[in-house]
C-alpha positions as CSV (number, residue, x, y, z in Angstrom):
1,X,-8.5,13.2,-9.0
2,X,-5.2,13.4,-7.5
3,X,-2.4,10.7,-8.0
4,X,0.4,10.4,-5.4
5,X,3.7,10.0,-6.4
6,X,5.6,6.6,-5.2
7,X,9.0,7.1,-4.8
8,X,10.7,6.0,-8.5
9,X,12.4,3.4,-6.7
10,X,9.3,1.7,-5.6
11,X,8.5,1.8,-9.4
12,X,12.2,0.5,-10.7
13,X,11.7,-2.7,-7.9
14,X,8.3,-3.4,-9.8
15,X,10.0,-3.3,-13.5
16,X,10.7,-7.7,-14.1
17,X,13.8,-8.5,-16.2
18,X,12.8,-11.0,-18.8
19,X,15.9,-13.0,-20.1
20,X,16.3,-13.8,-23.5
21,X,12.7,-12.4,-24.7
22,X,11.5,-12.2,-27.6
23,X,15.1,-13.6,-28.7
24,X,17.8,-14.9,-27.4
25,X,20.3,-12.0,-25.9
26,X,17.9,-9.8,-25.4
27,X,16.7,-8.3,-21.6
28,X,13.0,-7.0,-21.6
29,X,12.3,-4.6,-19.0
30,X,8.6,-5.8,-17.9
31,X,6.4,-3.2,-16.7
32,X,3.3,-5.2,-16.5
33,X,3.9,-5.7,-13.0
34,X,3.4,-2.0,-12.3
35,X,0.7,-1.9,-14.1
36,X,-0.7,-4.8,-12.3
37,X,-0.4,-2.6,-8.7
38,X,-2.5,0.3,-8.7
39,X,-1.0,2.3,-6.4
40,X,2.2,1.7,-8.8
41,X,-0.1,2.3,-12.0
42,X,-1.3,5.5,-10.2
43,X,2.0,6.7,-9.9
44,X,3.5,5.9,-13.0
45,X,0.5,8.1,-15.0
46,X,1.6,10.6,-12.3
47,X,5.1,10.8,-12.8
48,X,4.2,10.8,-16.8
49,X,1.5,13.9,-16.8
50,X,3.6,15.9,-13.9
51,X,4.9,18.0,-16.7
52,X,2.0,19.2,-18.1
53,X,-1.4,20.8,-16.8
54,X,-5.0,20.0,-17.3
55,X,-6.1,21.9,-20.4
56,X,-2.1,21.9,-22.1
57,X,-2.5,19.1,-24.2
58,X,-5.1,17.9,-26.6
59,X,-4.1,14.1,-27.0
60,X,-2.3,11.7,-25.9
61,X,-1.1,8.7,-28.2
62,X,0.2,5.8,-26.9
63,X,2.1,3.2,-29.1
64,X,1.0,-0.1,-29.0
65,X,0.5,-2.2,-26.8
66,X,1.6,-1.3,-23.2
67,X,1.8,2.8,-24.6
68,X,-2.0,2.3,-24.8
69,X,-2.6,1.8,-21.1
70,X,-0.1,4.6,-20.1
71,X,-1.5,7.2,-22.7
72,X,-5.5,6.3,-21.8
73,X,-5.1,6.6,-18.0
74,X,-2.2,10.1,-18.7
75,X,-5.4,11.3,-21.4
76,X,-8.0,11.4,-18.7
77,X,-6.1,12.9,-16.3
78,X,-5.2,16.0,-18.3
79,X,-8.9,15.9,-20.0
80,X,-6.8,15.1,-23.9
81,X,-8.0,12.6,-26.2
82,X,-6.3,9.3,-26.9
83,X,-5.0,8.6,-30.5
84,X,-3.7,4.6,-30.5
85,X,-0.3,4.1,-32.4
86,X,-0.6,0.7,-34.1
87,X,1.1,-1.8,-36.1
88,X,-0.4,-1.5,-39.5
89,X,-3.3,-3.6,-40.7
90,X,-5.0,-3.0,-36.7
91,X,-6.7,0.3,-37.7
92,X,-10.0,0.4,-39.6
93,X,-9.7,3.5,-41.3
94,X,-7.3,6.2,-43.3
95,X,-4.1,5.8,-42.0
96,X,-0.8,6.8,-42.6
97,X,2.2,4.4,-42.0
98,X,5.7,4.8,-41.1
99,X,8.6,1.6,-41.0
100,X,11.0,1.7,-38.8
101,X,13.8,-0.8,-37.0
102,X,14.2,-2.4,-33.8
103,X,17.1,-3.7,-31.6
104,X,15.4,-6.9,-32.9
105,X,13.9,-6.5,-36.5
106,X,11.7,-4.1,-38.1
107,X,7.9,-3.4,-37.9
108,X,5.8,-0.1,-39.5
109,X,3.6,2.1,-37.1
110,X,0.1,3.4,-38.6
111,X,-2.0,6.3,-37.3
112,X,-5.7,7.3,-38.4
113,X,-5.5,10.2,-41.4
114,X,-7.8,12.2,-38.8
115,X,-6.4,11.5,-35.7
116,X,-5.9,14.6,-34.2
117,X,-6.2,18.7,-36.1
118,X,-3.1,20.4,-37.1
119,X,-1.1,22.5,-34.6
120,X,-2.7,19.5,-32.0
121,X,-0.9,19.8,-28.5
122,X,0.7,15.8,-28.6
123,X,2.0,13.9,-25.8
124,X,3.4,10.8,-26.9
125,X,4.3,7.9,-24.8
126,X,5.4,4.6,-24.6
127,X,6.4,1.6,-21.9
128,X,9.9,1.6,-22.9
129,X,12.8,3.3,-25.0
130,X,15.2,1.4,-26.6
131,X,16.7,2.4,-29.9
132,X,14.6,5.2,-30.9
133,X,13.1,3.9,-33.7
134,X,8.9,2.8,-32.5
135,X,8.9,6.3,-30.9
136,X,10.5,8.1,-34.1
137,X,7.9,6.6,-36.0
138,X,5.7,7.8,-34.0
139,X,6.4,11.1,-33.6
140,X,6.9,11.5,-37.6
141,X,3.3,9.9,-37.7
142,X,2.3,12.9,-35.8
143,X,3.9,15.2,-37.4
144,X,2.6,14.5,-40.9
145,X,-1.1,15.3,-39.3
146,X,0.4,18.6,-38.8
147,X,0.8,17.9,-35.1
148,X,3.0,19.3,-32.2
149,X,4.7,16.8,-30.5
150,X,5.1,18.4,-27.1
151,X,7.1,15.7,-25.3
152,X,8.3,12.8,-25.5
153,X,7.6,10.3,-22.7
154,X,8.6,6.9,-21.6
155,X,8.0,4.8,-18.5
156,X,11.8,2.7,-18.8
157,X,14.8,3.8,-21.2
158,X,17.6,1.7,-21.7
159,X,20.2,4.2,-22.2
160,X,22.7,2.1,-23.7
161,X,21.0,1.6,-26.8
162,X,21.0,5.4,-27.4
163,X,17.3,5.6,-28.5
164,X,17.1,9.1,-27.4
165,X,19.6,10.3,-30.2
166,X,16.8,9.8,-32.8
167,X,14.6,12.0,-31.5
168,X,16.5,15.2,-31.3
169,X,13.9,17.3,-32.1
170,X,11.6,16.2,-29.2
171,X,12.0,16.8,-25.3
172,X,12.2,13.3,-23.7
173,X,11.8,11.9,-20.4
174,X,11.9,8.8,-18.4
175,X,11.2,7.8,-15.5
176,X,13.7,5.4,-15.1
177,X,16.6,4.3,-17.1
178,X,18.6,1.3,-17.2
């Protein structure tokens, strides 16, 4: 199936600024209006696959929550499996963890032992990057199941938190940044 690609701007008008959410000082970018429009949806998992071809990655994980929907609908499209990034405790088997900090307080990310072979083709993606550190662990998660994170892809960045600088050794992209 083939997605058209809406202008970006069409997708940046979608993004909702949430003030003061989950704390006080903080702006969320919310992409749940995109996701909400098809034709938007459509062309954000455009956009986020245009880089790669059918058949050049073998999965793609998305880091939960709104990564999920990105990576599942990205996944079919290049014929890749999904492997779900998740908070720890969420996943029922093996996993391996990783803690890391937000702009906001600090969480650890957990991956299935046997989530993808090593020398795997990765895409990872996400809704949003911010500091650095979700995707970082992430993409360390990955790389301990002997992984090769390919790219590293995000629907919104907010460039002023500088998130990109912790993952040097990745290629990253955005669709739009703030």
């Amino acid at each position: 199936m083939q997605l058209e690609k809406p202008p970006l701007a069409d997708l940046q008008q979608a993004i909702r600024n949430v003030p003061d959410f989950p704390r006080p000082g903080i702006q969320f970018k919310d992409v749940t209006p995109v996701l909400a429009d098809p034709r938007l949806f459509a062309g954000a998992v455009a956009w986020l696959m245009e880089p790669h071809a059918v058949g050049s990655i073998d999965a793609v994980a998305g880091i939960e929550a709104r990564g999920f929907l990105f990576a599942a609908a990205v996944a079919l499209q290049l014929g890749a499996g999904v492997v779900p990034v998740r908070k720890a405790g969420k996943l029922p088997w093996k996993t391996y963890e990783a803690s890391y900090d937000l702009e906001y307080g600090s969480n650890t990310l957990a991956v299935h032992t046997d989530a993808v072979a090593p020398g795997a083709r990765v895409l990872l993606i996400d809704d949003l990057l911010a500091t650095g550190g979700t995707a970082q662990a992430a993409a360390s998660l990955l790389g301990r199941l002997g992984a090769r994170v390919v790219e590293v892809a995000f629907v919104v960045e907010l460039a002023f938190l500088k998130g990109r600088d912790r993952l040097p050794e990745y290629p990253v992209r955005s669709l739009l940044t703030y």
